[in-house]
C-alpha positions in Angstrom: 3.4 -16.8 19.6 5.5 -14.0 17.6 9.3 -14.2 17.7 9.8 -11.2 16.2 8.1 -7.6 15.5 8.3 -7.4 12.2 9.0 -3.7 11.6 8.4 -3.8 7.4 5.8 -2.4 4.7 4.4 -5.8 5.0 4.1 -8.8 5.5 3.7 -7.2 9.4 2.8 -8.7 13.2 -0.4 -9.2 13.0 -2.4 -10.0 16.2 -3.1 -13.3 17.5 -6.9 -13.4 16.7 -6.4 -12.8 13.2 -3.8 -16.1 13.3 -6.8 -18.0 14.7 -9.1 -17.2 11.8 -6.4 -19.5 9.5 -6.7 -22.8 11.6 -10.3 -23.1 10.2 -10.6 -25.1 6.8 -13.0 -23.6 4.2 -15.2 -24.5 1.0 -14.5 -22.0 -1.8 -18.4 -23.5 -2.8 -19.8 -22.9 0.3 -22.5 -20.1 0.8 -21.3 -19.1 4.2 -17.7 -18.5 2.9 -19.2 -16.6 0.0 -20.5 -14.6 2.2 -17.7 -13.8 3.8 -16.2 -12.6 0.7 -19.4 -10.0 0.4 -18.9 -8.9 3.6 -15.4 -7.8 3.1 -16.7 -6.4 -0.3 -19.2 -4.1 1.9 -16.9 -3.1 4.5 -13.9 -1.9 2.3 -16.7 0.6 0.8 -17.4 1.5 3.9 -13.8 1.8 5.5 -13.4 4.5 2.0 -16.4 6.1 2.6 -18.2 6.0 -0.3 -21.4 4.3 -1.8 -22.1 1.4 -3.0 -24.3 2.8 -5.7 -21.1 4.9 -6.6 -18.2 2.1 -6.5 -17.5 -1.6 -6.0 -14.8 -3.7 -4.7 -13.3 -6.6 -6.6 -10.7 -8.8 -4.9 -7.7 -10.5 -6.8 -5.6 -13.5 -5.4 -1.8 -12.7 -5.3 0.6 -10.4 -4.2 -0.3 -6.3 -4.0 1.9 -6.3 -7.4 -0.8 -8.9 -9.2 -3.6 -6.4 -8.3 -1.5 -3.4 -9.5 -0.8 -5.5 -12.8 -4.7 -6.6 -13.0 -6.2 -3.0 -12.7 -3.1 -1.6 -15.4 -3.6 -4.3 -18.2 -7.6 -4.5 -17.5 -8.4 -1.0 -17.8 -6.1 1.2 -20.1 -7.1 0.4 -24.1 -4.7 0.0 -26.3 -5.8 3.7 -27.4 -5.3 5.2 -24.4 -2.3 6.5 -22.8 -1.1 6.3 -19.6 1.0 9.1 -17.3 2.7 7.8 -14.6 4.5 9.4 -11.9 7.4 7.9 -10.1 9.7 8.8 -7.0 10.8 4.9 -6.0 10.6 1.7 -6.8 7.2 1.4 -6.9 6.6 4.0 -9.1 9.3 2.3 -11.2 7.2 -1.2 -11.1 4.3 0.5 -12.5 6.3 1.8 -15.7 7.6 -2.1 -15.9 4.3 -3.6 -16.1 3.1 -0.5 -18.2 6.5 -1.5 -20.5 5.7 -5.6 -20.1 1.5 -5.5 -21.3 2.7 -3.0 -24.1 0.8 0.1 -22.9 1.2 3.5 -24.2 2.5 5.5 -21.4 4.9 8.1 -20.5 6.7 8.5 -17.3 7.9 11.5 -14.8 10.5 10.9 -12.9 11.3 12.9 -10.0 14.1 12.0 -6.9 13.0 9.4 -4.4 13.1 12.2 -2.0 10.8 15.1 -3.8 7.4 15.4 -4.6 5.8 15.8 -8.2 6.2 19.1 -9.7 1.9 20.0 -9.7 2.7 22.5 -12.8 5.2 19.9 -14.9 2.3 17.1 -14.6 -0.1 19.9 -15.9 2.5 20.5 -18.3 2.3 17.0 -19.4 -1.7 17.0 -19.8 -1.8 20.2 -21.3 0.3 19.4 -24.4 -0.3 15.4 -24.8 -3.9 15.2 -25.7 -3.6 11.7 -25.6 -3.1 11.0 -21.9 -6.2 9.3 -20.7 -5.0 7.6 -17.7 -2.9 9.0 -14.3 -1.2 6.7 -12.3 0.7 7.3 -9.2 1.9 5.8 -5.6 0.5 7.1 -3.2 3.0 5.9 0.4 6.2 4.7 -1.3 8.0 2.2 1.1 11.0 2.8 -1.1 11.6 5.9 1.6 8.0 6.3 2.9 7.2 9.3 1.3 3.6 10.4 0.8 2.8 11.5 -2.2 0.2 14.7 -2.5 -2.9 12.7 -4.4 -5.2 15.8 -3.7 -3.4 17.6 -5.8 -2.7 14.9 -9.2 -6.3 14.8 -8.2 -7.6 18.0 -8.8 -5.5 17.3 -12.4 -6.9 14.5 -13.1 -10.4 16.2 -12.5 -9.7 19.0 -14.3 -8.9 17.2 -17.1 -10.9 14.5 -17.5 -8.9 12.1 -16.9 -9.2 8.3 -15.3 -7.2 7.7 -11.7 -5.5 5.3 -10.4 -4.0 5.5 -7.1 -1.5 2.5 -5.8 -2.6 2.8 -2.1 -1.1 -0.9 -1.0 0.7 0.9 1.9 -1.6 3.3 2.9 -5.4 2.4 2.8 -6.6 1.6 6.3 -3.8 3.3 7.8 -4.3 6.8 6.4 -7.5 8.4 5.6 -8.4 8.8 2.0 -11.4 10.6 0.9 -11.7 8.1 -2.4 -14.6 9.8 -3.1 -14.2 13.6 -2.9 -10.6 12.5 -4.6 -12.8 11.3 -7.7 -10.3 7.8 -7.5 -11.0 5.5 -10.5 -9.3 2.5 -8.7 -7.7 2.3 -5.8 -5.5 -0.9 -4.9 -4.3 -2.2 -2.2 -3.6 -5.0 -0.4 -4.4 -7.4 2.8 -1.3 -7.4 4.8 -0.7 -3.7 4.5 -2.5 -1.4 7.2 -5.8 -3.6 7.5 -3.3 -6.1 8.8 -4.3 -9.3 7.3 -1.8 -11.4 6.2 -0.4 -12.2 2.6 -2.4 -13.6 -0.2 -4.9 -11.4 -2.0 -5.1 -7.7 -2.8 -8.4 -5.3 -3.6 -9.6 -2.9 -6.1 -12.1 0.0 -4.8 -13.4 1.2 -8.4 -15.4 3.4 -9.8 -18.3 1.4 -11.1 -19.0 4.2 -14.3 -15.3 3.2 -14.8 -15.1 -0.5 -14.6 -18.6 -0.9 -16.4 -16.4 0.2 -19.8 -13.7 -2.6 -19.3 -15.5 -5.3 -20.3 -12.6 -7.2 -22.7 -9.8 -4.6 -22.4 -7.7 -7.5 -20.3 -4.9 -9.0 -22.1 -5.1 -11.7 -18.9 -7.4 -14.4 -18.1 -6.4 -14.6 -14.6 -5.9 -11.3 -14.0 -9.0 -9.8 -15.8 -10.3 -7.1 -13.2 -13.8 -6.9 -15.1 -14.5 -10.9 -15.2 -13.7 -10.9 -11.5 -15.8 -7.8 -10.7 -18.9 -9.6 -12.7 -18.3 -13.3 -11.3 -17.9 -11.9 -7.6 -21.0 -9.8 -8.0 -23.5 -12.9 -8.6 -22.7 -13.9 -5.1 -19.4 -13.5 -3.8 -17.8 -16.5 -5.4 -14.2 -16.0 -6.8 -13.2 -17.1 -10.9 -10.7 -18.9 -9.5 -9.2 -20.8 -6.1 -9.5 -18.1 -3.5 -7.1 -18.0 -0.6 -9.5 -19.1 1.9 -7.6 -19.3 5.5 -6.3 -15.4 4.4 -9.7 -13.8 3.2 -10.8 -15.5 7.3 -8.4 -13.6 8.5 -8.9 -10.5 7.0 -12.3 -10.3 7.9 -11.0 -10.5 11.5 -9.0 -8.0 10.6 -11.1 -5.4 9.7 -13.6 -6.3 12.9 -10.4 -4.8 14.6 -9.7 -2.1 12.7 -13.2 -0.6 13.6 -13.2 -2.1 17.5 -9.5 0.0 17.1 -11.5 2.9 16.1 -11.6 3.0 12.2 -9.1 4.3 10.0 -8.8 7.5 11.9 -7.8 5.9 15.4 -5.3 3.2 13.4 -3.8 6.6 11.7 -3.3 8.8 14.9 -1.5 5.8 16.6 0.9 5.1 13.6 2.0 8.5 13.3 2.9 8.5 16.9 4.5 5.5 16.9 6.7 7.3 14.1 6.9 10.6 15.0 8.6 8.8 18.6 10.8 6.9 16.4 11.9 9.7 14.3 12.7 11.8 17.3 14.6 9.4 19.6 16.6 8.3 17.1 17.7 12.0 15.2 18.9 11.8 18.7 21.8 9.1 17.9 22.6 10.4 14.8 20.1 8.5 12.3 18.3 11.3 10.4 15.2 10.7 7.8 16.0 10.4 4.6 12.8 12.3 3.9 11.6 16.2 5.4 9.4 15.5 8.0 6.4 17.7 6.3 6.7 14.8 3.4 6.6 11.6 6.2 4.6 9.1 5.8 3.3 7.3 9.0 3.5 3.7 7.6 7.5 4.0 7.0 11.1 5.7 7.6 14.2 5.4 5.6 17.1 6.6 7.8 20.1 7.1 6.9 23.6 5.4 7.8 24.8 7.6 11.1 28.2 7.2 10.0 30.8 5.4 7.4 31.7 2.8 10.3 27.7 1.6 10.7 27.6 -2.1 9.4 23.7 -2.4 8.5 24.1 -6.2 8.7 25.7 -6.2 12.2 23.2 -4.1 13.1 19.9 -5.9 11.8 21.3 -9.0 13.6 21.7 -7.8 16.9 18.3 -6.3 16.6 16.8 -9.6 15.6 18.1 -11.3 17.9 16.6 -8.6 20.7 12.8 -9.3 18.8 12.9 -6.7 16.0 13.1 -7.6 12.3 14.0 -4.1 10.1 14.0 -3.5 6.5 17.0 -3.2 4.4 17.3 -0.3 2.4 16.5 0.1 -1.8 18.5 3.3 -2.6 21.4 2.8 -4.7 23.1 6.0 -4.5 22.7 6.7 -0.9 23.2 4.2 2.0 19.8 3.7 4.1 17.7 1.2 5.9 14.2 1.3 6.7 11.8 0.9 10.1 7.8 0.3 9.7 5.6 1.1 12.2 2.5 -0.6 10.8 1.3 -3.5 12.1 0.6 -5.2 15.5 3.2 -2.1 16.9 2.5 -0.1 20.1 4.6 2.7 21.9 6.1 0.4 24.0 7.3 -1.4 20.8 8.9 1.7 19.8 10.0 2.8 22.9 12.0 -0.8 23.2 13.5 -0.5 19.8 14.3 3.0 20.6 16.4 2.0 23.6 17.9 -1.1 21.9 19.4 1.3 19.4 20.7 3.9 21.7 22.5 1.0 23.9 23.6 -0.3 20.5 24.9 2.7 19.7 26.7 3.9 22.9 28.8 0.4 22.6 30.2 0.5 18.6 30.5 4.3 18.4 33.1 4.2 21.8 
């Protein structure tokens, strides 16, 4: 039994079936639990939509930052170059890690709360022959902006160029044609919009791609390629796997598609947060980011007035069953609320009217 909603990116509520799945102990050895792992392999194809003779799926232990770290220092030489595009803190972790495995890369900055300038990043490509590599994010939980991947990825097409797309908080929860997008490698992670819990992340790549990486690593652990080839002889991991969490992602996904696939999981997030957004507008907290650039996963609002305590405010909510998200803007005051997750409309609708009452009473 849940004492909270957890309104975050992530860890989220996750239903109590899912739970279940952990109280089972497993053999890493085992061939049913390898199994397991090949099943999950097959079905995150199939939840992107594209073949198996096109792309594979390798899974990583660790957090969706690991798996971001594995694909970066397992697939960019150190002769290529890498262009990534930032507008939060994710963004911004990406240029760390580029700046900590000693990768050539340049980065392009825009404000948390705009998107990429299409004709600057074609700037970029068309005077730095160099550039091999695109990276970008696609739902940033820094403000839940969605970045526009069609269009880096009709660059990245156009000129030849390998893709990476950080999709931790968006796979499973927002349709992505990784295919038609020509996606390299995809990440995410379990306890994102699947709604697994914490403990392992997963690559979707592009098997012409990941076939060239063979010793490009600079990471045992984290070698993407050694994985991918030990996984493939019959779904055993390098390494410990996190048994009781792959379990319960495999429930997981079972109720993604009884939900009604990606699609289904999609329309009920964005009403969940189109409600939110609207009811609250209403009491004076307004989105940090335009409504035509809204994500469904996430929503930074900002602070309704100079008096609005944030830490007064997540208490009494906690204590009523809802657990926010403190904000990660320095220059402007914000908080955040996720809808992802084990959330309904009568979540929202709850929340909703905790937050007016609070409202009414410290605004008198």
């Amino acid at each position: 039994m849940n004492r909270y909603k957890l309104l975050t990116p992530g860890p989220l509520t996750t239903s109590e079936t899912v739970r279940q799945q952990m109280l089972e102990d497993r053999c890493t050895w085992d061939d049913e639990y390898k199994q397991l792992t090949q099943t999950i392999r097959h079905e995150l194809l199939t939840i992107a939509g594209v073949k198996e003779e096109d792309y594979t799926t390798v899974l990583m232990q660790g957090s969706g930052s690991f798996v971001v770290e594995s694909v970066l220092t397992s697939t960019i030489r150190a002769t290529d170059k890498v262009l990534i595009m930032t507008n939060g803190a994710y963004g911004e972790r990406l240029a760390q890690m580029a700046q900590r495995i000693g990768l050539s890369h340049v980065t392009y900055a825009t404000p948390y709360n705009e998107y990429p300038d299409m004709q600057k990043v074609e700037d970029y490509l068309m005077h730095d022959a160099s550039i091999t590599h695109i990276a970008i994010v696609h739902c940033e939980t820094t403000t839940g902006i969605l970045n526009p991947i069609e269009q880096v990825s009709a660059l990245a097409t156009r000129y030849g160029k390998t893709f990476i797309v950080d999709a931790m908080s968006s796979f499973g929860g927002v349709p992505i044609p990784v295919g038609e997008l020509h996606i390299d490698y995809l990440i995410s992670s379990a306890n994102k919009c699947i709604q697994g819990v914490p403990g392992f992340g997963f690559v979707i790549a592009k098997k012409a791609s990941l076939q060239k990486c063979e010793g490009v690593a600079r990471s045992l652990s984290l070698d993407l390629y050694d994985q991918w080839k030990v996984m493939e002889v019959d779904g055993k991991w390098r390494y410990t796997s996190p048994t009781h969490v792959v379990a319960a992602f495999l429930q997981a996904i079972k109720e993604l598609n009884t939900e009604g696939g990606v699609q289904a999981r999609f329309k009920r997030y964005a009403e969940n947060n189109q409600l939110l957004r609207d009811r609250l507008a209403k009491v004076g907290f307004d989105s940090y980011i335009e409504s035509d650039k809204q994500s469904p996963i996430i929503t930074a609002f900002l602070y309704p007035n100079a008096q609005f305590q944030f830490n007064d405010f997540y208490e009494e909510m906690k204590a009523q069953g809802f657990v926010l998200y403190p904000g990660k803007l320095t220059d402007i005051d914000t908080f955040r609320i996720g809808n992802i997750g084990e959330i309904y409309r009568e979540d929202i609708e709850k929340l909703c009217t905790l937050i007016e009452n609070y409202m009414a009473v410290t605004t008198k």
